[in-house]
C-alpha positions in Angstrom: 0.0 0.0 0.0 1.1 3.6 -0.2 3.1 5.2 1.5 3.6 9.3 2.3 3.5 11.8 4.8 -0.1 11.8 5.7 -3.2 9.6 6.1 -6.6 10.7 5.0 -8.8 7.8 6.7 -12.5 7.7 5.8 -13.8 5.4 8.8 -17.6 3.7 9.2 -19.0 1.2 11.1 -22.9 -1.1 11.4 -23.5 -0.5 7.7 -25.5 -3.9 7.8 -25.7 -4.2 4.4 -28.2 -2.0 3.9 -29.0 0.4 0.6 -29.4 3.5 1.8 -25.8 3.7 4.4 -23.9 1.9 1.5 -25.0 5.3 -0.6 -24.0 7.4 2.5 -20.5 5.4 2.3 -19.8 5.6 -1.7 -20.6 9.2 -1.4 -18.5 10.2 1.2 -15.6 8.4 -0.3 -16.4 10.0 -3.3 -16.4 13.6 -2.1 -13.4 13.4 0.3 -11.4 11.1 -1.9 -9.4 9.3 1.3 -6.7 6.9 0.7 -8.2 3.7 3.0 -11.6 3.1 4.0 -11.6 1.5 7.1 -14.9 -0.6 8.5 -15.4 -1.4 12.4 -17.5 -4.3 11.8 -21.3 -5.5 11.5 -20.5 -4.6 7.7 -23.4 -6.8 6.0 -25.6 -7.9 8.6 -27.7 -10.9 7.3 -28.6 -8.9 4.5 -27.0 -8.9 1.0 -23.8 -10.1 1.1 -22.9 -10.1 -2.4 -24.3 -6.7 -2.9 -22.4 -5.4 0.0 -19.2 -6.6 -1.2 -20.1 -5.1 -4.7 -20.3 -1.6 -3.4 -17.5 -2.0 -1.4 -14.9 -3.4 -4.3 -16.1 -0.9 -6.8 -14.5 1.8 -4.2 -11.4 3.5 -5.7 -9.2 2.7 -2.6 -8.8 -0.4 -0.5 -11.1 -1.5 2.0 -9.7 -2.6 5.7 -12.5 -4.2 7.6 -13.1 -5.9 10.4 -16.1 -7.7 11.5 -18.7 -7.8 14.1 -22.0 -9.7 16.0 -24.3 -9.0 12.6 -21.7 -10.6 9.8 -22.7 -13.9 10.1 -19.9 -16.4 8.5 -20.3 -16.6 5.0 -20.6 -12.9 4.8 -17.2 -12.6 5.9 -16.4 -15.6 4.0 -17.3 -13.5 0.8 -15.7 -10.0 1.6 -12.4 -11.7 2.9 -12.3 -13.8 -0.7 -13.3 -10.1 -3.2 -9.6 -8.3 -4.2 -9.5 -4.9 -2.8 -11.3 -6.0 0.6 -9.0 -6.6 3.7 -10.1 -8.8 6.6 -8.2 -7.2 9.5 -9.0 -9.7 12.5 -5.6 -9.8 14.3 -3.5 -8.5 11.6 -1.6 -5.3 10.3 -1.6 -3.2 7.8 0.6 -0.1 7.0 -1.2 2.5 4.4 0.7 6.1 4.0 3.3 4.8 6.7 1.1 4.6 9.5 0.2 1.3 11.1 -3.3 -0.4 11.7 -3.9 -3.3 13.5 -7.5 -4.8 13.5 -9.5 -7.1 15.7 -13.1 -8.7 14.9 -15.5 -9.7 18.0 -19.3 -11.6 18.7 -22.2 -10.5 20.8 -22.4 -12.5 24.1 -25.7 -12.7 25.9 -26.9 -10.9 27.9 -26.3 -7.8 25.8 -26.0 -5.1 28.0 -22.4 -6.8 29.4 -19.5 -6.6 26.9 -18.6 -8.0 23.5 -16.9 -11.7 23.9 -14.3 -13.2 21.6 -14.0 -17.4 21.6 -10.9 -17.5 23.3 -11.2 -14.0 24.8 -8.2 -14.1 26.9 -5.7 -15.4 24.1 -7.2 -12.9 21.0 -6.5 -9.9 23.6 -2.8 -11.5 24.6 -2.2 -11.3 20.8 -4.5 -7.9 19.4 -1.8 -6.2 22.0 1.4 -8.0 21.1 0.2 -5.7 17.8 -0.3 -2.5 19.0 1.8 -0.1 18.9 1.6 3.5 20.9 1.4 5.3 17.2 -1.2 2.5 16.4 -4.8 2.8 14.8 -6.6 0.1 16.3 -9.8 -1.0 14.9 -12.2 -3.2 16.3 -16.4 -3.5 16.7 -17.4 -3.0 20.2 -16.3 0.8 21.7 -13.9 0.2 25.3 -16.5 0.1 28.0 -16.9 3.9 29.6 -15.9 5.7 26.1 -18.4 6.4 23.1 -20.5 3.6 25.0 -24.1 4.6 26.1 -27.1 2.5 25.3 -30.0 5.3 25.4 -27.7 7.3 26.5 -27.5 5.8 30.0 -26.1 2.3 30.3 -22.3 1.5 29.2 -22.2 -1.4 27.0 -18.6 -1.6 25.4 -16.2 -3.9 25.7 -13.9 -4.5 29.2 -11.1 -6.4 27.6 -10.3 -3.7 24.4 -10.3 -0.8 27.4 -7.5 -2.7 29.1 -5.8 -3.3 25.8 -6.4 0.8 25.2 -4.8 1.8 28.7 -2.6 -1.0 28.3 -0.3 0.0 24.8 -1.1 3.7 24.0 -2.5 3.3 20.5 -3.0 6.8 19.1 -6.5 6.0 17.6 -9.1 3.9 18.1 -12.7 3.4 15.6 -15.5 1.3 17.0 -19.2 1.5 16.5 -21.7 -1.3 17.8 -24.1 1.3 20.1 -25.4 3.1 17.2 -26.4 6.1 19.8 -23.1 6.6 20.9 -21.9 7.9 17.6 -18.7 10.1 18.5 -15.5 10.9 20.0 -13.9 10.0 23.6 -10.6 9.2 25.1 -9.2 6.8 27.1 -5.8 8.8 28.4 -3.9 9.9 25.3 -6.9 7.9 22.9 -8.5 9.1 20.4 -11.7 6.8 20.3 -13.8 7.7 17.6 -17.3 5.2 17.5 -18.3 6.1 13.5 -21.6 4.3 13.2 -24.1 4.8 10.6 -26.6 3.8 12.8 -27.7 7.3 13.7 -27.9 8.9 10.7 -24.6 10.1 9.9 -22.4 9.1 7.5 -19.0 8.3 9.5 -15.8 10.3 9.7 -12.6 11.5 7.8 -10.0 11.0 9.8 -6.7 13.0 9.1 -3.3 11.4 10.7 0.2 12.1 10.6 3.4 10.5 12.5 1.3 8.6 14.2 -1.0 11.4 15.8 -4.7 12.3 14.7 -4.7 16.0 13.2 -8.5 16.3 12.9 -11.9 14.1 12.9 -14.4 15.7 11.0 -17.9 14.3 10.9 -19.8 13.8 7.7 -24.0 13.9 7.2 
């Protein structure tokens, strides 16, 4: 992938393969002309795979996703198998120099607790031998206490990715999973940025350079 001396990142998140936030992502690519689009998970829901993966490698740039609770297997089966489209589930990537490392995560019951992982313990032990303090981390749930609120009251993220957080200093963070709790937080020196579609919006373009954020700037 490219490299260069700054990273415009257009980030989204719980598109659930529907038509109407897949036009709010191709146009939003298309106006701010990014050079990554990167996807914090529940990217086709049960709905459309193909269709979703369609949109998605028709976009000028390549695709880092991850993947959350709504992508059941063979979704992810068919984005992780279409050129263009990058599973990022424990792996790295380095686009204009700067380095993102990606994590994908399931839906426990009850809800309202955190996001599990099979093998919880063991995915964390190796998400943070990845991350770096100059790190974008990606991954579905928000850390619990940040960018978190079901109806604006309960915290629902996830325990284990707030340790990872305070534990190795990445610089930026994307989530989405509460759709309400569209926005920005910090854990310490943490950008966290939750960039759902789910309420409306139409995520964020993310500027980043030697491994800092410059701006966030939220698109309708």
């Amino acid at each position: 992938m490219a490299t260069g001396a700054m990273l415009h990142l257009y980030a989204a998140a719980d598109i659930h393969g529907r038509r109407n936030r897949l036009d709010r992502l191709c146009r939003a690519v298309a106006d701010c002309r990014p050079d990554v689009v990167v996807l914090a998970g529940d990217v086709t829901g049960w709905l459309a795979p193909k269709r979703t993966r369609d949109r998605l490698a028709g976009l000028p740039v390549p695709v880092l996703t991850v993947f959350g609770n709504a992508d059941p297997p063979w979704a992810r089966r068919v984005l992780s198998n279409t050129p263009g489209i990058v599973p990022m589930d424990l792996r790295e990537a380095s686009v204009c120099g700067e380095h993102i490392v990606g994590v994908s995560g399931t839906v426990p019951l009850p809800f309202a607790t955190r996001i599990r992982w099979i093998g919880e313990g063991r995915a964390m032990e190796k998400l943070s031998a990845l991350v770096r303090p100059k790190t974008i981390l990606v991954a579905h749930p928000p850390p619990r206490g940040v960018v978190d609120r079901v109806l604006g009251r309960w915290h629902a993220g996830c325990g284990s990715i707030a340790k990872v957080v305070r534990t190795t200093l990445p610089s930026l963070m994307l989530c989405g999973h509460i759709h309400e709790a569209g926005g920005i937080g910090r854990i310490g020196s943490t950008q966290v940025v939750n960039c759902t579609l789910g309420n409306g919006g139409a995520g964020a373009l993310i500027t980043f350079e030697k491994g800092r954020v410059l701006s966030v700037d939220w698109l309708e």
